[in-house]
C-alpha positions as CSV (number, residue, x, y, z in Angstrom):
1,X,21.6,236.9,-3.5
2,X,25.3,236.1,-2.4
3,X,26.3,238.2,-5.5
4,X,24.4,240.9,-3.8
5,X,26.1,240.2,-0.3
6,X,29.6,239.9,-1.9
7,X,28.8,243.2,-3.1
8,X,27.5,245.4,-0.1
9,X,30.0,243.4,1.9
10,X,33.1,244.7,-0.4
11,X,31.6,248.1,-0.3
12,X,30.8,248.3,3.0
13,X,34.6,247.4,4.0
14,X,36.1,250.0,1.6
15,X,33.8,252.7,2.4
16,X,34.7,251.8,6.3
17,X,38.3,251.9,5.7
18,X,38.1,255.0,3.4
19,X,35.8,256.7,6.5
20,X,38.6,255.0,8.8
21,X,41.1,256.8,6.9
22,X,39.5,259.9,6.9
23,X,38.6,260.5,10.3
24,X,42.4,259.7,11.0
25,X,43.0,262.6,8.8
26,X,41.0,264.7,10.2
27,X,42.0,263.8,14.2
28,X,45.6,264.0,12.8
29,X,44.7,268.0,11.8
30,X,43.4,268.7,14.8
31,X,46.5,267.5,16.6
32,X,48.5,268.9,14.5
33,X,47.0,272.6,14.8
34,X,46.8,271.6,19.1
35,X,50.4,271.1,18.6
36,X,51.0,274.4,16.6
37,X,48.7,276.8,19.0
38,X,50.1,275.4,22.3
39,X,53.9,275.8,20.5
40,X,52.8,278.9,19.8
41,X,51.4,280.4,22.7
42,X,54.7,279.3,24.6
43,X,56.6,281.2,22.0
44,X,54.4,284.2,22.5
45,X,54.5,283.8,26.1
46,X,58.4,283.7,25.8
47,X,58.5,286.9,23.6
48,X,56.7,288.8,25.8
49,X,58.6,288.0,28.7
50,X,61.3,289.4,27.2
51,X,59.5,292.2,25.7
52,X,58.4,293.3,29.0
53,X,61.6,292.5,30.3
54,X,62.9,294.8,27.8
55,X,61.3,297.9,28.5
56,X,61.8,297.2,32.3
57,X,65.5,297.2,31.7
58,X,65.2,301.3,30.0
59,X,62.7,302.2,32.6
60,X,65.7,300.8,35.2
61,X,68.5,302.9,33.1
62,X,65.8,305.9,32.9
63,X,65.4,305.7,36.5
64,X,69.4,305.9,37.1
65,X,69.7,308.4,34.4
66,X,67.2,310.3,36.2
67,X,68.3,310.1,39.7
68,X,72.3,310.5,38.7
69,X,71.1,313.8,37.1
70,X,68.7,314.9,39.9
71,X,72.2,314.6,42.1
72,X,74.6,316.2,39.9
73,X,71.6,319.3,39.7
74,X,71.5,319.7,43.5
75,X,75.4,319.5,43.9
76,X,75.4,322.6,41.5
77,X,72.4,324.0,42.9
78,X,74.5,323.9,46.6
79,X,77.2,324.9,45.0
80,X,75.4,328.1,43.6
81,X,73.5,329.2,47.2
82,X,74.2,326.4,49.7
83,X,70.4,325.9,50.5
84,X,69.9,323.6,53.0
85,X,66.8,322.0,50.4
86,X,69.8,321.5,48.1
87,X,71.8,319.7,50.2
88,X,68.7,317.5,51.2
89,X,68.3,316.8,47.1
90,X,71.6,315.6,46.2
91,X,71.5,313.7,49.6
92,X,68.4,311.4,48.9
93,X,69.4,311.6,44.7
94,X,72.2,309.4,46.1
95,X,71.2,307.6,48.3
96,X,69.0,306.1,45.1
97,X,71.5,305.5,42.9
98,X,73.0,302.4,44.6
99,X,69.5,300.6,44.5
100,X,69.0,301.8,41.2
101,X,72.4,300.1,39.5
102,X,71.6,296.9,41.5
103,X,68.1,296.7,40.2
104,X,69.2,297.2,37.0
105,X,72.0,294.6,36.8
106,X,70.1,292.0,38.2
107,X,67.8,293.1,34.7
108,X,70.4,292.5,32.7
109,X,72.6,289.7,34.6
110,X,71.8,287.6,31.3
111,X,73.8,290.0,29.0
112,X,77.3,290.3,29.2
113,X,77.7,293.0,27.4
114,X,75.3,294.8,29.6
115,X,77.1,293.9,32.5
116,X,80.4,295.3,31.4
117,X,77.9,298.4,30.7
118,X,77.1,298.6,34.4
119,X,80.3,298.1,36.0
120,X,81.5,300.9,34.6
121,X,78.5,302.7,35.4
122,X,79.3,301.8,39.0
123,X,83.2,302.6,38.7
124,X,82.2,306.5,37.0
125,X,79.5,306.7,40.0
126,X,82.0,305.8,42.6
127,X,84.2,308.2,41.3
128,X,81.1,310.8,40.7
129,X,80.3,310.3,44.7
130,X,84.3,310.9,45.7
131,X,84.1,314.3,43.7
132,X,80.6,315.2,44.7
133,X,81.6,314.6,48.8
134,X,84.6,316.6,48.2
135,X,82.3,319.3,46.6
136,X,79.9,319.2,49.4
137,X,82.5,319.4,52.4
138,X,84.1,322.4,51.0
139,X,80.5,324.2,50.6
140,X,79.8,322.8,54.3
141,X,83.1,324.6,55.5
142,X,81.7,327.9,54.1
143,X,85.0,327.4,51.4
144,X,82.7,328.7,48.6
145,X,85.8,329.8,46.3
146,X,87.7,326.5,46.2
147,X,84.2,325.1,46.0
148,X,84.0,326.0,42.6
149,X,87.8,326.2,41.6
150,X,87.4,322.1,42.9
151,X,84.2,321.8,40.4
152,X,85.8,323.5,37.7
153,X,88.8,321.0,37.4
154,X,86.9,317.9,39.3
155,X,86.4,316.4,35.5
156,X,83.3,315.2,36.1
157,X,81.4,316.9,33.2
158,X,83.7,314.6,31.3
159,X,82.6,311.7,33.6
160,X,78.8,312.3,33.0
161,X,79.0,312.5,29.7
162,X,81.1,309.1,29.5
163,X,78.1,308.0,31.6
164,X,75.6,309.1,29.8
165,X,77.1,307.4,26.5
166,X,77.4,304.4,28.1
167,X,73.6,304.5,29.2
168,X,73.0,305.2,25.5
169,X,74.4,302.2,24.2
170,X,72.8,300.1,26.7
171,X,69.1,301.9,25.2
172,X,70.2,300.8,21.5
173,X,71.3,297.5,22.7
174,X,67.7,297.1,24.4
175,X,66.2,298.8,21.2
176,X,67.4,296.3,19.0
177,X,66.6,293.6,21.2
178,X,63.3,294.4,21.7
179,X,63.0,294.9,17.3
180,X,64.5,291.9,17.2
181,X,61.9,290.1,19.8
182,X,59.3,291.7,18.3
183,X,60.0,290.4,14.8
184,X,60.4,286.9,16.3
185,X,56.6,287.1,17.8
186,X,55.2,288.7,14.6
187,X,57.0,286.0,12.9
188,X,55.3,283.6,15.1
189,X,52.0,284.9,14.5
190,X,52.4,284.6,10.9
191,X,53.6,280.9,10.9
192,X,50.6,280.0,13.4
193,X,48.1,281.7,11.0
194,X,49.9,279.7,8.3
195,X,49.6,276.7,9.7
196,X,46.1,277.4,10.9
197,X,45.0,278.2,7.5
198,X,46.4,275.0,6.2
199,X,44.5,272.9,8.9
200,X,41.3,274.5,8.0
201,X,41.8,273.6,4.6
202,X,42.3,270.1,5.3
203,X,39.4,270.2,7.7
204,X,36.9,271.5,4.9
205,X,39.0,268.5,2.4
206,X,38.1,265.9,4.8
207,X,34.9,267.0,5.9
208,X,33.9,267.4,2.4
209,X,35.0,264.1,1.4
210,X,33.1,262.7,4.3
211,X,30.2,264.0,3.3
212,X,30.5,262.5,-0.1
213,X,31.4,259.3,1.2
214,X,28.6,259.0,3.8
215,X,26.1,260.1,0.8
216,X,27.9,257.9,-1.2
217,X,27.2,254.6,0.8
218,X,23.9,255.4,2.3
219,X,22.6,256.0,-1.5
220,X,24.2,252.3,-2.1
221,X,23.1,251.2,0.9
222,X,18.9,252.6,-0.3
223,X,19.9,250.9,-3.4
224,X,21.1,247.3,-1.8
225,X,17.9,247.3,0.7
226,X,15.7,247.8,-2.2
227,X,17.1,244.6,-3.9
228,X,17.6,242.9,-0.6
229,X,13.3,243.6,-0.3
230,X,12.8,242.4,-3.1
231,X,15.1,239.3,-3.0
232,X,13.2,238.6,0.8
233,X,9.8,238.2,-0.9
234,X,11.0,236.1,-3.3
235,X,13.1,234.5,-1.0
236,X,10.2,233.8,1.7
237,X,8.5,232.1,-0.7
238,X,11.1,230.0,-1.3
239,X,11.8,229.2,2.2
240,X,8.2,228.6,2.5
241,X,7.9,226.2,-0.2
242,X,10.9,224.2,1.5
243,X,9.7,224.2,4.5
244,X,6.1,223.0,3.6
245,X,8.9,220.3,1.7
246,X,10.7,219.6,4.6
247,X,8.1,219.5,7.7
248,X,6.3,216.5,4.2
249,X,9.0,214.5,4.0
250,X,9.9,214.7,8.2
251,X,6.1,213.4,8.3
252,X,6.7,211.4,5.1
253,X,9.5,209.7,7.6
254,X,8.1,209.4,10.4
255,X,5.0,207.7,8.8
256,X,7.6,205.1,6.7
257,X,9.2,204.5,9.9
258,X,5.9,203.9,11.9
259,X,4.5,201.8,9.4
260,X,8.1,199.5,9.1
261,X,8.2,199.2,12.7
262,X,4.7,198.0,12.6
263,X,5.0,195.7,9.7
264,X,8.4,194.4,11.1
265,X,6.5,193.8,15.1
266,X,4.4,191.2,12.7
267,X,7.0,188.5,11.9
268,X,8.8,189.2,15.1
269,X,5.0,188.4,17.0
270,X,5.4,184.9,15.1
271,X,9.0,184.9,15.3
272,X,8.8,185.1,19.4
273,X,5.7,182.5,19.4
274,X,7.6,179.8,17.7
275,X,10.6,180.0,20.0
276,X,8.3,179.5,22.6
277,X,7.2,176.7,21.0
278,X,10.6,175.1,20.2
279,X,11.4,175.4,24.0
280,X,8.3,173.7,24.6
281,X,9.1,170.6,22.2
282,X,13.1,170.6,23.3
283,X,11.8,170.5,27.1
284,X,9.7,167.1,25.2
285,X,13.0,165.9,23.8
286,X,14.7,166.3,26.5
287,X,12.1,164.2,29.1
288,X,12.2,161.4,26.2
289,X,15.9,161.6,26.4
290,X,15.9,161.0,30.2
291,X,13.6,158.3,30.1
292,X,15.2,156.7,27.1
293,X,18.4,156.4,29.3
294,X,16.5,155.3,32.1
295,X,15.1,152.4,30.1
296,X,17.0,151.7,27.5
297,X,20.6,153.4,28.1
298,X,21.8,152.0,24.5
299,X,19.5,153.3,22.0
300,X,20.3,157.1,23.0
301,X,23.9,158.3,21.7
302,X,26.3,161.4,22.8
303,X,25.1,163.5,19.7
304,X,21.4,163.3,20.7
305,X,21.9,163.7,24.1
306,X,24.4,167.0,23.3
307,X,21.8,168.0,21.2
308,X,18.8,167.6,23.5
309,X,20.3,169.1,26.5
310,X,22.9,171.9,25.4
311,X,22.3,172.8,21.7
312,X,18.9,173.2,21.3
313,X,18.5,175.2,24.6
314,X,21.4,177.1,23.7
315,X,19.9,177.9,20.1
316,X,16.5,178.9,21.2
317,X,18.3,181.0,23.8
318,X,20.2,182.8,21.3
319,X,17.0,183.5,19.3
320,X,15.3,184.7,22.6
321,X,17.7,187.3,23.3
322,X,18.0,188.4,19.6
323,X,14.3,188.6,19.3
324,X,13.7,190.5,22.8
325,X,16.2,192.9,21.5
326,X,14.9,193.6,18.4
327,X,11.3,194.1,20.0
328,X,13.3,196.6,22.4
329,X,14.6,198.5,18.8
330,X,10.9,198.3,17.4
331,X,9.6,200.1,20.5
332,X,12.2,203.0,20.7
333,X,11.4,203.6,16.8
334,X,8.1,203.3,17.3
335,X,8.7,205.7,20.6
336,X,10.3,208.2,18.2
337,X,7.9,208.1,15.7
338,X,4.7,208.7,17.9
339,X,7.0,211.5,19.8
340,X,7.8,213.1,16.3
341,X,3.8,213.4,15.6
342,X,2.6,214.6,19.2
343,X,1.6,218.4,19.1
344,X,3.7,221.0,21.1
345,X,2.3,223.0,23.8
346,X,3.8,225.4,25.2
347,X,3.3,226.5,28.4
348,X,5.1,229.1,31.7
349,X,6.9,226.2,33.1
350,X,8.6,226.7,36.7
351,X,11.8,224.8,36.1
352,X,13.1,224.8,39.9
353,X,10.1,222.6,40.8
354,X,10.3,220.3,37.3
355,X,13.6,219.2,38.2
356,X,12.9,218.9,41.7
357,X,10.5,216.6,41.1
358,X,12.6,214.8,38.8
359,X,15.2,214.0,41.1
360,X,11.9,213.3,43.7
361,X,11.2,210.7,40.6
362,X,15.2,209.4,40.8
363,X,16.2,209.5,44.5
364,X,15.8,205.6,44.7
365,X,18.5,205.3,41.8
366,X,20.3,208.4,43.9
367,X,20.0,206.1,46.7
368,X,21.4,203.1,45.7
369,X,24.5,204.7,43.6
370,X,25.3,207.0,46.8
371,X,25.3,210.2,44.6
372,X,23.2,213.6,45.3
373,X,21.6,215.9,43.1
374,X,22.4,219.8,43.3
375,X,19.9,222.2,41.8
376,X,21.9,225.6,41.6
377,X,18.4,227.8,42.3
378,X,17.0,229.9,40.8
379,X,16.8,228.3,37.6
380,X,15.6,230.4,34.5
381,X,11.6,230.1,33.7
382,X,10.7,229.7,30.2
383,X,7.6,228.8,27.9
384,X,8.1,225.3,25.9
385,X,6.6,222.1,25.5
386,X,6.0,220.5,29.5
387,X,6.7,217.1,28.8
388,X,9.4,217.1,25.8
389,X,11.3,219.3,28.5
390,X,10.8,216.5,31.3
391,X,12.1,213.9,29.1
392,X,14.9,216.0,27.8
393,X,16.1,216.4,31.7
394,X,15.4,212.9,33.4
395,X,17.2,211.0,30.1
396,X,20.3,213.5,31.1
397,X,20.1,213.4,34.6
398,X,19.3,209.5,34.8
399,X,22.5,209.0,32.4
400,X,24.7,211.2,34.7
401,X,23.8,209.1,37.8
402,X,23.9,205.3,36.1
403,X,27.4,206.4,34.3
404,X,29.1,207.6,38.3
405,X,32.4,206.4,39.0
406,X,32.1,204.0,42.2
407,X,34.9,204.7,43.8
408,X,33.9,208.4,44.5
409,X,30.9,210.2,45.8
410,X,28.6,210.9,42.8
411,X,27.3,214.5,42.1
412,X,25.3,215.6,39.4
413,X,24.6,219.4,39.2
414,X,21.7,221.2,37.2
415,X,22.4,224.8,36.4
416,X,20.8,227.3,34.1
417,X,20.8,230.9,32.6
418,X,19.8,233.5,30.6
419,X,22.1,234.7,27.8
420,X,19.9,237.2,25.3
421,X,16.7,235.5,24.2
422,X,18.2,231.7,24.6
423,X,18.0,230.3,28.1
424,X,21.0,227.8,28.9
425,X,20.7,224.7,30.8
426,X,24.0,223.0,31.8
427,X,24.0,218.6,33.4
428,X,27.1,218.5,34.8
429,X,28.1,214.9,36.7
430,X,31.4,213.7,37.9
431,X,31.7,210.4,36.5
432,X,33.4,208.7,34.2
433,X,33.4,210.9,30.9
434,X,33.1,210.5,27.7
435,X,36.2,210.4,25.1
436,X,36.4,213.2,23.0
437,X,35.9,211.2,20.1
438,X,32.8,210.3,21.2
439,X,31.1,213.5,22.1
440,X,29.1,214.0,18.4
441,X,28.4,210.1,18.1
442,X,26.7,209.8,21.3
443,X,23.9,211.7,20.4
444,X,23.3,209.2,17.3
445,X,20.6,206.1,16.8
446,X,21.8,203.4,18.7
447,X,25.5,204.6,19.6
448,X,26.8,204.1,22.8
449,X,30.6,205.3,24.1
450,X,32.7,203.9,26.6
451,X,32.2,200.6,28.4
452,X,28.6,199.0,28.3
453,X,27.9,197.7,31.7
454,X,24.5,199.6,31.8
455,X,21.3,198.4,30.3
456,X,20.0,200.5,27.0
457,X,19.6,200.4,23.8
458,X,21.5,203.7,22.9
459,X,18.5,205.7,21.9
460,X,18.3,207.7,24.9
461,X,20.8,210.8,23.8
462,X,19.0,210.6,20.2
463,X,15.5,211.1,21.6
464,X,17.1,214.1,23.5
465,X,19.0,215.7,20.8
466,X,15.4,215.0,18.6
467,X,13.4,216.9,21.5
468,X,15.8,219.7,21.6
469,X,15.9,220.2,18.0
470,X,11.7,220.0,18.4
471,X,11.8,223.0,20.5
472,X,14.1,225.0,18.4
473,X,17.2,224.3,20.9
474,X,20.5,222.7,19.9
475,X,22.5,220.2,22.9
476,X,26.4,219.6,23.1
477,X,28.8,217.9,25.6
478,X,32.0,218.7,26.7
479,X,33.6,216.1,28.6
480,X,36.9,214.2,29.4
481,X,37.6,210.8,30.0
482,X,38.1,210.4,34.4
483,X,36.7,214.1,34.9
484,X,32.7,213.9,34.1
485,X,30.9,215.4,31.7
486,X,28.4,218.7,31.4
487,X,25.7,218.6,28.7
488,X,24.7,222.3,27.6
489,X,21.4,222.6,26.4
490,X,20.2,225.9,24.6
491,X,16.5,226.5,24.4
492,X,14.6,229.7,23.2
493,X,12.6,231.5,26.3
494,X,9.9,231.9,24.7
495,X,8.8,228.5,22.2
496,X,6.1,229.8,19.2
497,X,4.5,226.7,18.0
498,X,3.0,226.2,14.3
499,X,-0.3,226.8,15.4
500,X,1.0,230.8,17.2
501,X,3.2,231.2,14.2
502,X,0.4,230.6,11.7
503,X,-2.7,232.9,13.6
């Protein structure tokens, strides 16, 4: 059997730590491919900022292109047949072309070499609007020849073409920007895939191996059940067997101890009849004693007299305590005995009005020790054994209010709740404690701790502890010396006697 625990239990801990490991693994891919898409998108959303950005920047240049040509058409156009829709042309053309260079260096205010681009754009266009006005006056002033003898040596062909190169590079610069931006997204796209690819690989890995694994241990887990059934029956039996063992040798005890304390009430019957008879005959002694002084003062010496009056009285009351003692032990054996062979009965008891009536059954002892009782309501119900739980609380509330400190006001608190299918009761006083030493040895046969100014025989705790352990329940103390003490009782809510079990 433990060869089979040792066995499931190893397995069970690897195959946790290998599942452990695994899901790890597998939370670890996930971050990592969360990591790798939301780089990713950010990269893509950069590249295509810039993309865009890109082709605004050749629509701006297109836009200057176009509206520097539209001027430099109607000038010539004027210049040609000075139509008034001419004039109107190469007026709104350039009155364009400043908004157009400004919109298109603020586009490219993060290139320098585009900037350099557009301030000479602007110096050729400032210079193209000197020689165009000029152009247009002399038209105006009906000066037609030196019109065009002004536009044949102006030089601004030369200045548009300059122009227009200069617009060209800035396209190729933006062309190869944009190739270059583009390769940078494609490249992004191909690293994401790749790393997405190599996630969902490990994903399948894991998963796989998870599979396996769980298979794995449930298969040894069928396997260990099947043995663990099989070990139960056998083990069942054996438990049976011990406990029919057990419950003949408790009664095999309790019987032998019965029996003793009978046999030994015998000698201690005679034992406590003959002292009463030597008290009789020293009382005798000691009358002839008087009345030999009385008479005849000289026949009677100190030895007999010392004897007569102090000795023998002294011996027989030695023998009386001894034997009154001893008749008190016989009885709380015998007590525990018969209390060992009564039958349990369980029952629904109310336990706010069972230990209300005990302290009803202890208020004179309340009384006269000045203490109080506090029943923290409501206190838990359960089924057990009506009586056994009586005596189980009066022995622990009567011992809380006998050991009080006298020079404070005695309290002694009853308390109780439910924790799963065990119902906890909790004595609490604030008397004189108990040394730690002490807590385990109080509950034994005829042990008491501390100072013994109270009457008992020290069987009081051990009755309890055997009534708890009756009702399936296990009692501790936890207490310190000056501070009181609180004894825990822990009781099943429900008590299923032999007779329940065995129907």
């Amino acid at each position: 059997m433990r060869e089979i625990a040792s066995i499931g239990i190893g397995r069970g801990r690897r195959t946790r730590r290998l599942l452990l490991a695994l899901t790890l693994a597998a939370f670890a891919c996930l971050v990592a491919a969360a990591i790798v898409v939301a780089w990713s998108t950010a990269q893509t959303r950069e590249y295509t900022y810039w993309v865009n950005h890109t082709y605004r920047v050749e629509q701006a240049i297109a836009d200057y292109r176009v509206a520097a040509e539209r001027a430099e058409t109607a000038r010539r156009g004027y210049l040609i047949n000075a139509q008034p829709s001419f004039r109107e042309t190469y007026i709104a053309a350039t009155r364009s072309l400043e908004p157009a260079l400004d919109r298109l260096n603020m586009l490219i205010a993060d290139n320098r070499s585009e900037v350099e681009r557009v301030e000479a754009l602007k110096r050729g266009q400032r210079q193209l609007d000197a020689i165009r006005a000029e152009t247009i006056a002399l038209v105006d002033a009906n000066r037609m020849g030196d019109a065009i003898r002004h536009f044949r040596s102006d030089g601004s062909v030369d200045l548009m073409k300059r122009m227009r190169a200069v617009m060209r590079e800035m396209l190729r610069e933006e062309r190869a920007l944009l190739t270059d931006r583009n390769t940078g997204q494609q490249r992004t796209f191909a690293m994401v895939e790749l790393m997405l690819s190599i996630t969902g690989v490990l994903l399948v890995l894991v998963m796989a191996t998870t599979l396996v694994t769980v298979l794995r241990y449930v298969r040894d887990l069928t396997r260990t059940g099947d043995q663990l059934q099989r070990l139960n029956l056998s083990l069942e039996e054996v438990v049976s067997e011990r406990t029919a063992d057990l419950t003949r040798a408790n009664e095999e005890i309790q019987r032998f101890a019965y029996i003793v304390s009978h046999d030994l009430r015998s000698p201690l019957v005679n034992v406590m009849g003959f002292t009463a008879e030597l008290d009789a005959a020293a009382q005798a002694v000691r009358e002839l004693i008087d009345r030999a002084e009385e008479h005849a003062p000289g026949i009677v010496n100190d030895e007999a007299r010392h004897a007569a009056r102090e000795d023998l009285p002294e011996a027989i009351g030695f023998i009386r305590t001894s034997t009154q003692k001893m008749d008190a032990l016989i009885n709380a054996i015998l007590k525990l005995s018969r209390e060992g062979r009564r039958v349990i009965a369980p029952e629904r008891l109310d336990m706010d009005a069972l230990v209300a009536k005990i302290g009803e059954t202890l208020q004179h002892l309340l009384d006269e020790r000045g203490a109080e009782l506090v029943i923290e309501h409501p206190l838990p119900s359960i089924v057990s054994d009506r009586l056994a739980i009586d005596q189980i609380l009066s022995n622990l509330i009567e011992n809380a209010v006998k050991y009080l400190q006298p020079d404070r006001p005695g309290r002694v608190v009853v308390r109780g709740r439910i924790e799963g299918i065990r119902a906890i009761f909790e004595v609490e006083d604030n008397g004189r404690g108990i040394d730690p030493r002490d807590h385990q040895r109080v509950f034994d046969l005829f042990r008491r701790s501390g100072t013994q100014d109270q009457p008992g025989e020290g069987i009081g705790l051990a009755h309890v502890r055997a009534l708890v352990y009756r009702l399936g329940g296990v009692i501790d103390v936890t207490s310190e010396l000056g501070k009181g003490a609180t004894f825990r009782v822990s009781l099943p809510v429900t008590l299923i006697s032999k007779q329940d079990s065995a129907t």
